[in-house]
C-alpha positions as CSV (number, residue, x, y, z in Angstrom):
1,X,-35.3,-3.2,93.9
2,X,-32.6,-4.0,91.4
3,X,-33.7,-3.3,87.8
4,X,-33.6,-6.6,84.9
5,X,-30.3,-6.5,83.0
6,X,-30.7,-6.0,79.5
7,X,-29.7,-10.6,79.6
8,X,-32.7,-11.5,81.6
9,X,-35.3,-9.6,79.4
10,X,-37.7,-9.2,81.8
11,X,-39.2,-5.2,82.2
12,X,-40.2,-4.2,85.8
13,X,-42.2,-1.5,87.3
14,X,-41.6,1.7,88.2
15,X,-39.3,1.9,91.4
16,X,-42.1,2.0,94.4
17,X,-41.3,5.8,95.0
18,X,-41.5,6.6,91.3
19,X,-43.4,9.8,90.6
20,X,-47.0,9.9,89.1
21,X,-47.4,12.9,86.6
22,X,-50.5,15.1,87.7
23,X,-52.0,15.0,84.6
24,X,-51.7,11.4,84.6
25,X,-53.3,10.8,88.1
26,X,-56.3,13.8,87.6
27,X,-56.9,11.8,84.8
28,X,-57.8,8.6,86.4
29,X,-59.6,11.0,89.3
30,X,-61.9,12.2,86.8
31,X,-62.7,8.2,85.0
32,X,-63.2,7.7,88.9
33,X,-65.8,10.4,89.4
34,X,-67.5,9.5,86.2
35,X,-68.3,5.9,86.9
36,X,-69.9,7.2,89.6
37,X,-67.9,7.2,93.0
38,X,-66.1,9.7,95.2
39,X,-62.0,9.4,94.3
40,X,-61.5,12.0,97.7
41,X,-62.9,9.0,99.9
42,X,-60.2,7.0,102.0
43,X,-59.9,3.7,100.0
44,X,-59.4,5.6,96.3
45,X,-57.2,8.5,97.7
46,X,-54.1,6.3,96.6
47,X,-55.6,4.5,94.0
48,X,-54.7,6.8,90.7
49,X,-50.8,6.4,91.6
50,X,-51.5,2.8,92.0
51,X,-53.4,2.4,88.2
52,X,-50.9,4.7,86.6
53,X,-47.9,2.6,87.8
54,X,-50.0,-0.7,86.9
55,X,-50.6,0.4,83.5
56,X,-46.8,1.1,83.2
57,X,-46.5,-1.9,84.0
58,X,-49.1,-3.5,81.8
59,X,-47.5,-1.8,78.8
60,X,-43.6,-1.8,79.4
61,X,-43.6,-4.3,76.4
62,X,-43.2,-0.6,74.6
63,X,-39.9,-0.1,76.2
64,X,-38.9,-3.5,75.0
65,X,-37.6,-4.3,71.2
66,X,-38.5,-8.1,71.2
67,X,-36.3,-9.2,68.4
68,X,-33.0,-8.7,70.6
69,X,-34.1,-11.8,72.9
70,X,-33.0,-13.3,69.2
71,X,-29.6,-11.9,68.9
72,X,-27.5,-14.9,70.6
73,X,-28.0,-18.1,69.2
74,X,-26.4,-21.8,69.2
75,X,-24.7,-23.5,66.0
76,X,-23.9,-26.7,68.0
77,X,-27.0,-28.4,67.9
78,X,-25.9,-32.0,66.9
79,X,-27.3,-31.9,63.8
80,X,-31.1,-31.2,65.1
81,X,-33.4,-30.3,62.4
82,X,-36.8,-31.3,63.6
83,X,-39.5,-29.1,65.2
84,X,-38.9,-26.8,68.3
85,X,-42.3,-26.0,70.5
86,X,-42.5,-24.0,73.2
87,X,-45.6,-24.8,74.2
88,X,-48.9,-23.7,76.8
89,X,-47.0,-20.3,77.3
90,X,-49.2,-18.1,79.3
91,X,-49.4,-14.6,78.9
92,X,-51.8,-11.5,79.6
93,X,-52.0,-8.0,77.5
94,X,-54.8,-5.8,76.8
95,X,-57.2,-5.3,74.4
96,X,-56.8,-1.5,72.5
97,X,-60.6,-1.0,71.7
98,X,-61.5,-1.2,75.5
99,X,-58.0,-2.0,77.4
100,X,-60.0,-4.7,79.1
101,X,-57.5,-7.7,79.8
102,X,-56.5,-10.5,77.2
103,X,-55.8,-13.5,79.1
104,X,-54.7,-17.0,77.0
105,X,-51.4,-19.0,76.4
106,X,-49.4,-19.5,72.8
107,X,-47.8,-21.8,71.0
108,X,-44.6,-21.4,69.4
109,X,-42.7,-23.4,66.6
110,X,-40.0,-23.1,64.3
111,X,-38.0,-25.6,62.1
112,X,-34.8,-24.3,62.4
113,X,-32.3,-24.0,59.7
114,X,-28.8,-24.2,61.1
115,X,-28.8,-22.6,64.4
116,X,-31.5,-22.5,67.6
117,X,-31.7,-19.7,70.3
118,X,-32.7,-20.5,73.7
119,X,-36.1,-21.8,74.6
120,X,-37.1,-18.6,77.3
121,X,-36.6,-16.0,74.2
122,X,-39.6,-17.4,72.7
123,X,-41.3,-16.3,75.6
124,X,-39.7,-13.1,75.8
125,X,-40.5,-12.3,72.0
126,X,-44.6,-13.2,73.0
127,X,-44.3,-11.2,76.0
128,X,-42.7,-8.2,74.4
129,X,-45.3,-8.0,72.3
130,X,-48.1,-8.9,74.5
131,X,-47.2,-6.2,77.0
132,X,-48.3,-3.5,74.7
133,X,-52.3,-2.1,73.8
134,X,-53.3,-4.8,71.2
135,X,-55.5,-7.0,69.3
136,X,-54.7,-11.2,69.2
137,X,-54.6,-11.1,65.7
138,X,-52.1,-8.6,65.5
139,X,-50.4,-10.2,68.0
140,X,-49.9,-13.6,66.8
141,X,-48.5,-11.9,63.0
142,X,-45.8,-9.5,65.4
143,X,-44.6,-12.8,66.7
144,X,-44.7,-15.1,64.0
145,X,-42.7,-12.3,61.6
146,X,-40.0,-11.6,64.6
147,X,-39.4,-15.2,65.4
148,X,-39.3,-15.2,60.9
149,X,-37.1,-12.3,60.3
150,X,-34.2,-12.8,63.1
151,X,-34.0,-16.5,63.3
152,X,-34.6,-17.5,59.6
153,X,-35.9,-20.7,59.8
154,X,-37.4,-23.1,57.3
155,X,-41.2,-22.6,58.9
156,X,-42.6,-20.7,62.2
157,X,-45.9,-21.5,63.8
158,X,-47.8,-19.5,66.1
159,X,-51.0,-20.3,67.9
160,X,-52.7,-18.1,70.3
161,X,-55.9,-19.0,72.3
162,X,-57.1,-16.0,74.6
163,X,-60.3,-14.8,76.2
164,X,-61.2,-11.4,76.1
165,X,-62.8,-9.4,79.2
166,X,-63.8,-6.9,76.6
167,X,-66.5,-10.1,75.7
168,X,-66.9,-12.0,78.7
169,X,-67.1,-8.9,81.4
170,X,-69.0,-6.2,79.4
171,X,-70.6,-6.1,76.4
172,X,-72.1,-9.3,74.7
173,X,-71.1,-11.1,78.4
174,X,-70.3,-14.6,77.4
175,X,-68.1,-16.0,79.9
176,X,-65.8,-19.1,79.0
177,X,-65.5,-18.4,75.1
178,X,-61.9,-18.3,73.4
179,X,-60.6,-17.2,70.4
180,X,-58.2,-18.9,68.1
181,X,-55.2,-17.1,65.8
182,X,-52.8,-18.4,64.1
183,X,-50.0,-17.8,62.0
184,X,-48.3,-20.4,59.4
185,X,-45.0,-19.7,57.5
186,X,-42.5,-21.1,55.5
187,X,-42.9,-24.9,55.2
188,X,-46.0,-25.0,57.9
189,X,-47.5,-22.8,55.5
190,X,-46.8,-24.8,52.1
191,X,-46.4,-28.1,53.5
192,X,-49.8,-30.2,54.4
193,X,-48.0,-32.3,56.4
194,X,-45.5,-30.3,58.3
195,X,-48.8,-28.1,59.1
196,X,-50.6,-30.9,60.5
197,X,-47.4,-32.3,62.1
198,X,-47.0,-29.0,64.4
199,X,-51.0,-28.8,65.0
200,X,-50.5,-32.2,66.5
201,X,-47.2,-31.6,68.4
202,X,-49.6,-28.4,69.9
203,X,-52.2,-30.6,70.4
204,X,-54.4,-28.8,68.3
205,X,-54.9,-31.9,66.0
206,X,-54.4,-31.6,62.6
């Protein structure tokens, strides 16, 4: 398999014949044999390669420096200056108090000031992030200050609504619940009305 090119943004896995270190595999052997089955017997003899090179996976965001999806933009824009969304973006990460999965979509806004970058980079910058051990709310201030600090716009809104296995598969068990995090800047977070003007554009209301 052909590796991503630093332009497309996307991390992969491992290579398929990529090493496991032992450490690394007796490790998951030993979670394994805690919970209470036998990691010797046929169907889990290959299963610690296969979690170590998912959890590569699952966290190759930390090989990834999100604010270089940023780098190129576009100056010829046609004198646009209303709201960009990007919009319903779905995404997956982890949670880092149980590294149960975080499943949900974003939404992304900025007001630009004199230049745009390309709607996919958006996506990048919330998967770069997301790929990583974290917490929503953390998550939704790391890509609300990128999106900030590269593009310099006049406002950036970010909305992320997730569920959290860490709630609905263990613990207090409540299937079907979400959580909502935003982050407001610039004029979104000054401006009534430019706040409630990218709510609705979201469909979040106002």
């Amino acid at each position: 398999m052909a590796e991503a090119s630093p332009e497309d943004g996307d991390l992969i896995a491992a290579p398929a014949g990529a090493e496991v270190p032992d450490d690394v595999a007796e490790a998951i052997r030993t979670l394994i044999r805690w919970a209470g089955d036998d990691p010797t017997r046929e169907g889990l003899i290959d299963t610690p390669r296969r979690v170590a090179k998912a959890w590569k996976e699952y966290c190759s965001g930390y090989a990834d420096d999100p604010s270089r999806h940023l780098e190129r933009v576009f100056e010829e824009v046609g004198g646009y200056d209303e709201i960009v969304l990007l919009k319903d973006i779905p995404f997956q990460s982890h949670c880092e108090h149980h590294m149960a999965p975080i499943i949900g979509r974003a939404h992304i806004a900025y007001l630009p000031c004199d230049h745009v970058v390309g709607i996919s980079k958006l996506a990048r910058v919330l998967h770069g992030f997301a790929r990583r051990l974290q917490v929503q709310e953390r998550l939704t201030a790391e890509v609300a200050d990128c999106i900030w600090n590269h593009l310099k716009p006049l406002g950036v809104a970010v909305v992320i609504e997730a569920s959290h296995a860490c709630m609905t598969a263990r613990g207090v068990r409540t299937p079907g619940v979400a959580m909502t995090t935003s982050r407001m800047m610039g004029v979104f977070r000054d401006d009534d009305r430019s706040r409630k003007e990218v709510l609705a554009l979201m469909g979040l209301g106002g």
